[in-house]
Each structure stands twice: as C-alpha cells, then as structure tokens.
FILUMKE-372605 format. One record per atom (N, C-alpha, C, O): residue number from 0; residue in three letters; chain; atom name; z, y, x. Coordinates in steps of 0.001 Angstrom, whole numbers, plus 500000, padded with zeros to 6 digits. Each point is the difference from the previous one (the first is absolute). Example, Ala and Ser with C-alpha at 12.3 -4.5 7.8 and 13.67 -1.06 7.14 Angstrom:
BEGIN
+-----+-----+---+----+--------+--------+--------+
!   k !   r ! c !  a !      w !      v !      u !
+-----+-----+---+----+--------+--------+--------+
!   0 ! ALA ! A !  N ! 507800 ! 494310 ! 513190 !
!   0 ! ALA ! A ! CA ! 500000 ! 501190 ! 499110 !
!   0 ! ALA ! A !  C ! 500000 ! 501200 ! 500900 !
!   0 ! ALA ! A !  O ! 500665 ! 499981 ! 501036 !
!   1 ! SER ! A !  N ! 498615 ! 501069 ! 498614 !
!   1 ! SER ! A ! CA ! 500060 ! 501190 ! 500820 !
!   1 ! SER ! A !  C ! 500730 ! 501090 ! 499230 !
!   1 ! SER ! A !  O ! 500169 ! 501108 ! 500509 !
+-----+-----+---+----+--------+--------+--------+
//
This chain:
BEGIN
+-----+-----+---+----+--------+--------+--------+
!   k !   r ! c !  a !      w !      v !      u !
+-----+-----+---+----+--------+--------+--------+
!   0 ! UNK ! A !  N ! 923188 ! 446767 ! 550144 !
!   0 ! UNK ! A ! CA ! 499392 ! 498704 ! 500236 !
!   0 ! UNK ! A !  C ! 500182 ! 499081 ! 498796 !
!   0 ! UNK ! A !  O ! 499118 ! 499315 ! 499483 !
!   1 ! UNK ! A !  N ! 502552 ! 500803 ! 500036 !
!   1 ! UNK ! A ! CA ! 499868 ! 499082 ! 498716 !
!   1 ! UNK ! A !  C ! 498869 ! 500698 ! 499033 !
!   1 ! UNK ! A !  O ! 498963 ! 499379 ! 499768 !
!   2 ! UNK ! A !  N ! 501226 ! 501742 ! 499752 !
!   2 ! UNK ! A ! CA ! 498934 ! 500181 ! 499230 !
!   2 ! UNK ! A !  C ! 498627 ! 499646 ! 499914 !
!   2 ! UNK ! A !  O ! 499296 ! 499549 ! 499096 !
!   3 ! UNK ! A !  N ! 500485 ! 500824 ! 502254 !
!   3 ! UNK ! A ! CA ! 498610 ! 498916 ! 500260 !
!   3 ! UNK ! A !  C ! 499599 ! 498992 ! 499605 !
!   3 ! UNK ! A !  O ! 498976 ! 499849 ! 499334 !
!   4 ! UNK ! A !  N ! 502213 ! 498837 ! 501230 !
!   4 ! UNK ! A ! CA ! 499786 ! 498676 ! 499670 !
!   4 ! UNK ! A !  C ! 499960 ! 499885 ! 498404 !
!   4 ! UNK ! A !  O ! 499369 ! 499111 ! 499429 !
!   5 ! UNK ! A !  N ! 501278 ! 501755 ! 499987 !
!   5 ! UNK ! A ! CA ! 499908 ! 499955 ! 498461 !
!   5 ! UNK ! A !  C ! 498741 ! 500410 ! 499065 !
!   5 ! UNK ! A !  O ! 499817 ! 499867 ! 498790 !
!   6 ! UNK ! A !  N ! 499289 ! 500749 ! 502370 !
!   6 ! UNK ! A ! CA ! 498466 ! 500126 ! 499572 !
!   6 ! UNK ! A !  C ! 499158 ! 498897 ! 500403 !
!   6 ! UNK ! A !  O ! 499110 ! 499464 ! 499339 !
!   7 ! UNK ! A !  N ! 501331 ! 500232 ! 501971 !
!   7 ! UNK ! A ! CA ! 499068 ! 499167 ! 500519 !
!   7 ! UNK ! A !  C ! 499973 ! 498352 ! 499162 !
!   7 ! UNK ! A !  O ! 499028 ! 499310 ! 499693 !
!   8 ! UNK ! A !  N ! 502348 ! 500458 ! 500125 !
!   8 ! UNK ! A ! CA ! 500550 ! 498302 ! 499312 !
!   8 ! UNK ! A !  C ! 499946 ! 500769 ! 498533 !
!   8 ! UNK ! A !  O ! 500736 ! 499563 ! 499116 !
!   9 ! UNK ! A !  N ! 498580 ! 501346 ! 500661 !
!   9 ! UNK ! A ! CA ! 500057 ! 499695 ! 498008 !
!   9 ! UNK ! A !  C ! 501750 ! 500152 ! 499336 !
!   9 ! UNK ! A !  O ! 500965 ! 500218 ! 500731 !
!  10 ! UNK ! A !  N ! 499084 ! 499679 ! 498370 !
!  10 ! UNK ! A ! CA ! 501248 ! 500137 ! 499170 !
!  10 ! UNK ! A !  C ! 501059 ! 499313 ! 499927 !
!  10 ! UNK ! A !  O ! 499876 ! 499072 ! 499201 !
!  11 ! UNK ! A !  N ! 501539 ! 501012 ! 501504 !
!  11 ! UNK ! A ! CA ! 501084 ! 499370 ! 500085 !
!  11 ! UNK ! A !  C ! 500244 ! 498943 ! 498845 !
!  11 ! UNK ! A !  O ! 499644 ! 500321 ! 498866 !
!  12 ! UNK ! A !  N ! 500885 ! 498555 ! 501326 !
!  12 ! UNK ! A ! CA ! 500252 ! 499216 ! 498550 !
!  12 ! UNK ! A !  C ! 501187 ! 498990 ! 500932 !
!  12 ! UNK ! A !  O ! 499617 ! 499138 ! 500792 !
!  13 ! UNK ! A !  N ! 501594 ! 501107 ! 498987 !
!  13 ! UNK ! A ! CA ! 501122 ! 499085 ! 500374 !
!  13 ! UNK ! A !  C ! 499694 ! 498714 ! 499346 !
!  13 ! UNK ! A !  O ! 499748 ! 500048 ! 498796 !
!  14 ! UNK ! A !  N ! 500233 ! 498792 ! 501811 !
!  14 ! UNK ! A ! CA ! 499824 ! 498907 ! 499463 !
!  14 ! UNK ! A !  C ! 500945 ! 498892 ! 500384 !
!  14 ! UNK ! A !  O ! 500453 ! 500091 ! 501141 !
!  15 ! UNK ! A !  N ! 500022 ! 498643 ! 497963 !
!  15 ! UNK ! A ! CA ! 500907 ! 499277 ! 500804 !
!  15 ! UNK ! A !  C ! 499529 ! 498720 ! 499254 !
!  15 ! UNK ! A !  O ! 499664 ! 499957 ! 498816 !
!  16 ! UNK ! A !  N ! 500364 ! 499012 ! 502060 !
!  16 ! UNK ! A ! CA ! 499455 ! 498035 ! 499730 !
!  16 ! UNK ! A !  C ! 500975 ! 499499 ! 499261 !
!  16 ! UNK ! A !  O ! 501175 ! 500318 ! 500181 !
!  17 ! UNK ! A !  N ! 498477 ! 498932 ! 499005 !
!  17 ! UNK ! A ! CA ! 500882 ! 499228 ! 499187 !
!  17 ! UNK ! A !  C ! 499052 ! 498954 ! 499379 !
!  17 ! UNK ! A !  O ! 499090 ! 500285 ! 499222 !
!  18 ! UNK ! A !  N ! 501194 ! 498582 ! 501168 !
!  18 ! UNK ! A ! CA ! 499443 ! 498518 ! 500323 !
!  18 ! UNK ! A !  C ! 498151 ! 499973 ! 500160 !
!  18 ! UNK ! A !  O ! 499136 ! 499677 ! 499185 !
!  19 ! UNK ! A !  N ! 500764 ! 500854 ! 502349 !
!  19 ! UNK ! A ! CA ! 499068 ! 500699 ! 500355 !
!  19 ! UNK ! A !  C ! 498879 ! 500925 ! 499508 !
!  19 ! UNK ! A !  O ! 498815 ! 500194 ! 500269 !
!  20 ! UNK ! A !  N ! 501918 ! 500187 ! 499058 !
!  20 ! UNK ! A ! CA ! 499125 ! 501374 ! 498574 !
!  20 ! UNK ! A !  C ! 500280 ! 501132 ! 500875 !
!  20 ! UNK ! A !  O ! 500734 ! 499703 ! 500943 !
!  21 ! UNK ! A !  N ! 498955 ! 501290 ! 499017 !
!  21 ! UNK ! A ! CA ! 499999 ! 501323 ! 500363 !
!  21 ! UNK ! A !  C ! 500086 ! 501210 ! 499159 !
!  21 ! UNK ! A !  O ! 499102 ! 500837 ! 499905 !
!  22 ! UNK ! A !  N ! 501936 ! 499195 ! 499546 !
!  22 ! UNK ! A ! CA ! 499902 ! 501214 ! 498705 !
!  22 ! UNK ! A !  C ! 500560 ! 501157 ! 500617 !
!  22 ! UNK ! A !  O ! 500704 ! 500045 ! 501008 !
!  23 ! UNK ! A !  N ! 498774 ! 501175 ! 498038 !
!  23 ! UNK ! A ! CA ! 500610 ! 501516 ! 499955 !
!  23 ! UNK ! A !  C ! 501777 ! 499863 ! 499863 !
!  23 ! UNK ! A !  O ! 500607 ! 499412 ! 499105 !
!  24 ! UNK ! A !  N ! 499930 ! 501263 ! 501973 !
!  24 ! UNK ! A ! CA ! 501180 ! 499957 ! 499962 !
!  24 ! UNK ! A !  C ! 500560 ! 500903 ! 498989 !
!  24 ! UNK ! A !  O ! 499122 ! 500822 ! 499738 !
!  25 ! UNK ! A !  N ! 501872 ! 499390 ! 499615 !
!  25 ! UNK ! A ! CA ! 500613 ! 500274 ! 498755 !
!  25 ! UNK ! A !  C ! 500422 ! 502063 ! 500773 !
!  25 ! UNK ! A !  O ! 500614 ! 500276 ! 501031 !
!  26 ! UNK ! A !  N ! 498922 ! 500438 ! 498223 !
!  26 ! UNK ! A ! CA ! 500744 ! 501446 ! 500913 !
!  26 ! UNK ! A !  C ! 501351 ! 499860 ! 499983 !
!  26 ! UNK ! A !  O ! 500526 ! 500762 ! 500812 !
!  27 ! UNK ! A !  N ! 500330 ! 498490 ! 498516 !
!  27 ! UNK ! A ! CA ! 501154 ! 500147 ! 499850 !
!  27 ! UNK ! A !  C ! 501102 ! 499232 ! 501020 !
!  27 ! UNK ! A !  O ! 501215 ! 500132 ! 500151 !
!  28 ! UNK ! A !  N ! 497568 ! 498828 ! 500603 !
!  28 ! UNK ! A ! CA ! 500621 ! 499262 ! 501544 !
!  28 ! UNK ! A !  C ! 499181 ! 500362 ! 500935 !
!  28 ! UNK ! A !  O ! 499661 ! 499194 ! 500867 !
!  29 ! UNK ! A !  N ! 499632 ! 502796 ! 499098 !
!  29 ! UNK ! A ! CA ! 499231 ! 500525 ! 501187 !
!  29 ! UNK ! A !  C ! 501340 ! 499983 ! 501158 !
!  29 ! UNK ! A !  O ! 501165 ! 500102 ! 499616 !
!  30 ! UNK ! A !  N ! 498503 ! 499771 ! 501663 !
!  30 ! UNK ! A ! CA ! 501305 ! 500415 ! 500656 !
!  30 ! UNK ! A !  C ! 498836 ! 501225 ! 500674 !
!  30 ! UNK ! A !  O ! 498801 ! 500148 ! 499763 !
!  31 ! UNK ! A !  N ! 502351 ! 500794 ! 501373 !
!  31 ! UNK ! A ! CA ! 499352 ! 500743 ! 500405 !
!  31 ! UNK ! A !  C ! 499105 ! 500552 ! 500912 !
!  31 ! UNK ! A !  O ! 499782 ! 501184 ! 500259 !
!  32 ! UNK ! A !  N ! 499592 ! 497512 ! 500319 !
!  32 ! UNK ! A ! CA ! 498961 ! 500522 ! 500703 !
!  32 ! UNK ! A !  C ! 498822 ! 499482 ! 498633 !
!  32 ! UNK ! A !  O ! 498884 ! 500518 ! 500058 !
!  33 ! UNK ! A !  N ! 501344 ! 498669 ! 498982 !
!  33 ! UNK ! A ! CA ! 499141 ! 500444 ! 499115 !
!  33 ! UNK ! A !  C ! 499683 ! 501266 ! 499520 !
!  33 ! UNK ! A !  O ! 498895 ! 500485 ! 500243 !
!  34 ! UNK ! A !  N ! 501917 ! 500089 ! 499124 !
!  34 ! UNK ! A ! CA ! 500333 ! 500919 ! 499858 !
!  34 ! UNK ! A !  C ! 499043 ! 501287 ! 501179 !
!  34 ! UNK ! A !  O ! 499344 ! 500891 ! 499459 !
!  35 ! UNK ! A !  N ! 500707 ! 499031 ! 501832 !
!  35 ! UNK ! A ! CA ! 499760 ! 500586 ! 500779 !
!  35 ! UNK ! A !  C ! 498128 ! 500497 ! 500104 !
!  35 ! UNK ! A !  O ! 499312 ! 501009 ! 500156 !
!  36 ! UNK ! A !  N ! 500475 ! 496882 ! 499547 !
!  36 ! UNK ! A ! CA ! 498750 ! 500220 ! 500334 !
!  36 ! UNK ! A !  C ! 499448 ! 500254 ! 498818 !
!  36 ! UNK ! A !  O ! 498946 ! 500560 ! 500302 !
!  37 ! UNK ! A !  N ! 501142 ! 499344 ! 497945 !
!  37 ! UNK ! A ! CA ! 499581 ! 500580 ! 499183 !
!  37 ! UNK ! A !  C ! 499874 ! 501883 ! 500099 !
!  37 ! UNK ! A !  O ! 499016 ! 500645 ! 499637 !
!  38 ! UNK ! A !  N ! 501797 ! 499719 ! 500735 !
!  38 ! UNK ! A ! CA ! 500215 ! 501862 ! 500237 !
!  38 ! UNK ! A !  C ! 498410 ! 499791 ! 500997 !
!  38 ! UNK ! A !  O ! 498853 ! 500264 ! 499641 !
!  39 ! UNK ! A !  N ! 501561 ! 499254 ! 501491 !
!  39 ! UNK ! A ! CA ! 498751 ! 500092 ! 500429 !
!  39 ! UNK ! A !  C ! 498473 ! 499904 ! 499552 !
!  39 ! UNK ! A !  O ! 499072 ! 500768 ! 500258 !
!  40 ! UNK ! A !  N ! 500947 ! 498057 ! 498990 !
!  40 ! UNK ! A ! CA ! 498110 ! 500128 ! 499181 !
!  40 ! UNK ! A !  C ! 500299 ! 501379 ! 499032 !
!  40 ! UNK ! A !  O ! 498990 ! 500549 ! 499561 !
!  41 ! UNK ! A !  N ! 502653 ! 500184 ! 499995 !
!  41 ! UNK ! A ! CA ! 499436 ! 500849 ! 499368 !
!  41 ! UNK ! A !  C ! 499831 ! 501395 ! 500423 !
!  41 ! UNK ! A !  O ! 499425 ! 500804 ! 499267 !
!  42 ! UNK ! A !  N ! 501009 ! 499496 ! 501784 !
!  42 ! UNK ! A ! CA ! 499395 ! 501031 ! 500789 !
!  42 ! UNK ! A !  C ! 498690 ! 499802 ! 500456 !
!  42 ! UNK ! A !  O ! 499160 ! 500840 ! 499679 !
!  43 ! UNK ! A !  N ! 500455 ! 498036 ! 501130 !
!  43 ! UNK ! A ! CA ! 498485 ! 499835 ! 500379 !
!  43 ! UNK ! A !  C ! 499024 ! 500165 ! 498371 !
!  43 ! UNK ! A !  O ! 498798 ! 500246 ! 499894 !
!  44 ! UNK ! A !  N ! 501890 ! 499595 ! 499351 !
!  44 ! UNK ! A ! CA ! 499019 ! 500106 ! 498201 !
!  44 ! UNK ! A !  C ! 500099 ! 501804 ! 500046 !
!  44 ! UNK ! A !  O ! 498996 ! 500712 ! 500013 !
!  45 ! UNK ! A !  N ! 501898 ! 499619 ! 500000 !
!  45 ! UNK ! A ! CA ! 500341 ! 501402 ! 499871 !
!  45 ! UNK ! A !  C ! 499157 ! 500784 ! 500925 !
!  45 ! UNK ! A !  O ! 499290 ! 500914 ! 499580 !
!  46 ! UNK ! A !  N ! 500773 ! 498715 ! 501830 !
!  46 ! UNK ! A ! CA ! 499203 ! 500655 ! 501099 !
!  46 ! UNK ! A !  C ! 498521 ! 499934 ! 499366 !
!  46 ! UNK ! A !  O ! 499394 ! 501064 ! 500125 !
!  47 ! UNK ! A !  N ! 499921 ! 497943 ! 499243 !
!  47 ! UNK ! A ! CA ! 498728 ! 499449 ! 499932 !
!  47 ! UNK ! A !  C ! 499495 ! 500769 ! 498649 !
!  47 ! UNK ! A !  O ! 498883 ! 500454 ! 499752 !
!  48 ! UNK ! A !  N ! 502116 ! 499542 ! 499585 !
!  48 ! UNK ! A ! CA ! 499526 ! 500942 ! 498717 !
!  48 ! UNK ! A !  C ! 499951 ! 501164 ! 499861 !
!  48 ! UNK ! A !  O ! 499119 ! 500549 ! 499338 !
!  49 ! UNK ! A !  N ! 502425 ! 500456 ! 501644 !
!  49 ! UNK ! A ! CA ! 499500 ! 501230 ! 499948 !
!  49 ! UNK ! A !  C ! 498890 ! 500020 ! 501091 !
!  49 ! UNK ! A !  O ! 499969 ! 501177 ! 500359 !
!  50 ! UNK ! A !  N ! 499349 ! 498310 ! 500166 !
!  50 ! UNK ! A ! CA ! 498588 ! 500550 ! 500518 !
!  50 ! UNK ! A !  C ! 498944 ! 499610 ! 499175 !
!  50 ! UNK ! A !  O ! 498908 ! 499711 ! 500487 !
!  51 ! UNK ! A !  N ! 501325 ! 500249 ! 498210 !
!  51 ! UNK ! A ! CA ! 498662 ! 499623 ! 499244 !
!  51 ! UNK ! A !  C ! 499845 ! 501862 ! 499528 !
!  51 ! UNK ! A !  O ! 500771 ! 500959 ! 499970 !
!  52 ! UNK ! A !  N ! 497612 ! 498768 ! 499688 !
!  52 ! UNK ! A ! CA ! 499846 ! 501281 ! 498633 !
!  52 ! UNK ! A !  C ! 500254 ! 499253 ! 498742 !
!  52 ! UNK ! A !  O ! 500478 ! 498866 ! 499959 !
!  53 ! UNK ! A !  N ! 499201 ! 501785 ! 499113 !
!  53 ! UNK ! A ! CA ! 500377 ! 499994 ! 498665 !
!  53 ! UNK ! A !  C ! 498837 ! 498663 ! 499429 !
!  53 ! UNK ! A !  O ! 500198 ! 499041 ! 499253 !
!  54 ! UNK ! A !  N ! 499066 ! 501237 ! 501186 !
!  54 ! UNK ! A ! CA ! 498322 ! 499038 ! 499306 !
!  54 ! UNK ! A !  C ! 500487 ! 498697 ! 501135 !
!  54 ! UNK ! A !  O ! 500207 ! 498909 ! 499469 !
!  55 ! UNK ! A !  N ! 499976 ! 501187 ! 502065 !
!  55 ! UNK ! A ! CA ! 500329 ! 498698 ! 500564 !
!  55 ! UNK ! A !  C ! 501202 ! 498961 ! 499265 !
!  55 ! UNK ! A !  O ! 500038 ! 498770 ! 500014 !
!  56 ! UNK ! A !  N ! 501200 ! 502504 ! 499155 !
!  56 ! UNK ! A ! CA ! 500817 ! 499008 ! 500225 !
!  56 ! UNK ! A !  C ! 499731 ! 499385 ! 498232 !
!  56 ! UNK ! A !  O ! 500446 ! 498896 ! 499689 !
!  57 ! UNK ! A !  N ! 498916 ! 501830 ! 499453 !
!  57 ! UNK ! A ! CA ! 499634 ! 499059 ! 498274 !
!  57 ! UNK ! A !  C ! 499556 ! 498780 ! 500928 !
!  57 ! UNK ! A !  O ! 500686 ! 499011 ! 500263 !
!  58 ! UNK ! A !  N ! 498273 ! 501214 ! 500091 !
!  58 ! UNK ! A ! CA ! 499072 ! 498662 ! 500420 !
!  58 ! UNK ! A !  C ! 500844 ! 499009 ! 500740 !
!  58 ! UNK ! A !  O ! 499533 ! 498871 ! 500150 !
!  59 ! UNK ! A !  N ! 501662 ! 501411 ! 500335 !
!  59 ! UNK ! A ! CA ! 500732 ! 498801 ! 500794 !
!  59 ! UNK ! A !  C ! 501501 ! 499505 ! 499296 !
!  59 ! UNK ! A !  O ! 500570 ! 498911 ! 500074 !
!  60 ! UNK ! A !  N ! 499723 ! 502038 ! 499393 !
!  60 ! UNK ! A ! CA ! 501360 ! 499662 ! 499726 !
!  60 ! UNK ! A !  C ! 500422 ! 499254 ! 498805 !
!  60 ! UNK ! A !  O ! 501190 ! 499868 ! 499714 !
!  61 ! UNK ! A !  N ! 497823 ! 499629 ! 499563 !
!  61 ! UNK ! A ! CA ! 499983 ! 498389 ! 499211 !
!  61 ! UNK ! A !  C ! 500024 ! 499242 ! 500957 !
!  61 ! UNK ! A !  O ! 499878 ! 498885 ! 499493 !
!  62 ! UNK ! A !  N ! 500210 ! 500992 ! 501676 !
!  62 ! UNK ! A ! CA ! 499421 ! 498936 ! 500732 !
!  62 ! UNK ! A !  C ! 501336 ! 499278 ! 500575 !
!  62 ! UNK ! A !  O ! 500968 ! 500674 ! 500356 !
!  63 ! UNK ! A !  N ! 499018 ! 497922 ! 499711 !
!  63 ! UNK ! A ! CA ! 501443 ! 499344 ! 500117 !
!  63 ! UNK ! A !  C ! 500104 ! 499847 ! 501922 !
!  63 ! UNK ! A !  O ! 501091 ! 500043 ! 500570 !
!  64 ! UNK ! A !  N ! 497524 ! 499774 ! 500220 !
!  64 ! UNK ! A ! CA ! 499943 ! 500149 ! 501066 !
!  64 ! UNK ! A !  C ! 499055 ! 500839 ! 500974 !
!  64 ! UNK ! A !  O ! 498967 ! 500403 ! 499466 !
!  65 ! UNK ! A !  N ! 501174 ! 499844 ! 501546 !
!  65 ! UNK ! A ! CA ! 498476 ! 500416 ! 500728 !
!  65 ! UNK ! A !  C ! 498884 ! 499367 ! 499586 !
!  65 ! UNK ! A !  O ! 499103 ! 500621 ! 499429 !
!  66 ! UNK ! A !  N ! 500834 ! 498151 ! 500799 !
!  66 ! UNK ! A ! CA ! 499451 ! 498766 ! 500016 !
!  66 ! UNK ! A !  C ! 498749 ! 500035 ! 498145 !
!  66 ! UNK ! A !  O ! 498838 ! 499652 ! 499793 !
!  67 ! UNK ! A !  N ! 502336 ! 500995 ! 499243 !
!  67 ! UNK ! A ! CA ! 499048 ! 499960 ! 499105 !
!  67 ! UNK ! A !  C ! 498420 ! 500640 ! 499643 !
!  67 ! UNK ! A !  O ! 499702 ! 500963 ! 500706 !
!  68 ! UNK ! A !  N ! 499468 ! 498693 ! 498485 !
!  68 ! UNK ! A ! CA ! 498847 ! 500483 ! 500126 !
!  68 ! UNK ! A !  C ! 499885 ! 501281 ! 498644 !
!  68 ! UNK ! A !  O ! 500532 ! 499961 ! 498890 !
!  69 ! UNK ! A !  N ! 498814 ! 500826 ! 501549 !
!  69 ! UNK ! A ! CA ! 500275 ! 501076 ! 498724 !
!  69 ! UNK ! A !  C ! 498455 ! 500221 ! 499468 !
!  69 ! UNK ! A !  O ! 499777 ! 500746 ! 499046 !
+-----+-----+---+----+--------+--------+--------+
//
C-alpha cells in the first residue's frame, strides 16, 4: 500500500517551515520514517522500470516526472 501511495502522490521530498517558507529538508536531519517513505518511491521507480522494454524506457528515463511531456 505504501508503495502505492508513492506512485499515486509523485516523489517523496521531506520538507520543514522556517518563517513560513517551506524548504527541502537537509538528508542529513532525514529521521526515519523519512527515510522509510523515500525507499518507498524507490521501489515503486524500480517496479515501474523493470516493466519497461528497452525503446519504452530511452524515451522516458530523461524524464524528471510522469507528468513530463516527451
């Protein structure tokens, strides 16, 4: 199921507010369910790629999201 949600919500990015900004949290203050849910988008990446062929995956794997246009 986590894996799922890690396809369905797009790519993990730990984030934390600081004087209502929203920045990328530092990997070096990930705690571990960060930690947890990054493994997760990378198995759901892993699941998604070994089911490509060879010609599907050139054409996608420049690509920074689903979302992009090729």
């Amino acid at each position: 199921m986590d894996v799922w949600d890690a396809v369905t919500n797009g790519r993990y990015q730990p984030q934390v507010v600081a004087n209502n900004v929203a920045q990328d949290k530092p990997k070096a203050d990930s705690s571990d369910d960060d930690k947890k849910k990054f493994q997760y988008d990378l198995k759901a990446r892993n699941i998604l790629i070994s089911s490509l062929g060879v010609n599907e995956y050139r054409s996608v794997s420049h690509c920074k999201t689903a979302k992009d246009p090729d």
